[in-house]
N, C-alpha and C positions, 0 to 999 in steps of 0.2 A: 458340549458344543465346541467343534473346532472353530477357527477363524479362519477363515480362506481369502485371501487377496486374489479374486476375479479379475480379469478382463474389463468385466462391467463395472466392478469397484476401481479399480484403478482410472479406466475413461470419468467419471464420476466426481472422481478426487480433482482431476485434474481440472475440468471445468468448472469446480467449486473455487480450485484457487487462481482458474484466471480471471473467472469474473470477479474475487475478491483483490484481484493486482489491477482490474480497467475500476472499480468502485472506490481504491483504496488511494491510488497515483494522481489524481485532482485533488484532494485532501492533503497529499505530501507536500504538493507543490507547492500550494495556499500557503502550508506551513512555513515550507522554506524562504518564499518571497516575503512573510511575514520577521522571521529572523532574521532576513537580509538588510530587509528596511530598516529594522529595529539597529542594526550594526551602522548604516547608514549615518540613521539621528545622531545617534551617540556619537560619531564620529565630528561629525559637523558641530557639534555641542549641542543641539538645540532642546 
């Protein structure tokens, strides 16, 4: 069996990972404004 990189495989691929960059970029964000805050506190001393 060869492996062949199609047309259809590549369209394929590529919808795989932009709905995994629209499913994955609310999660980072959360992340960041969560480390932000956290830098925050700390800062203020509290």
């Amino acid at each position: 069996m060869k492996f062949k990189i199609t047309k259809d495989w590549v369209k394929s691929f590529f919808v795989i990972i932009m709905l995994l960059v629209i499913t994955l970029e609310p999660t980072v964000d959360l992340v960041g404004r969560i480390i932000k805050t956290r830098r925050v506190v700390e800062k203020q001393g509290l």
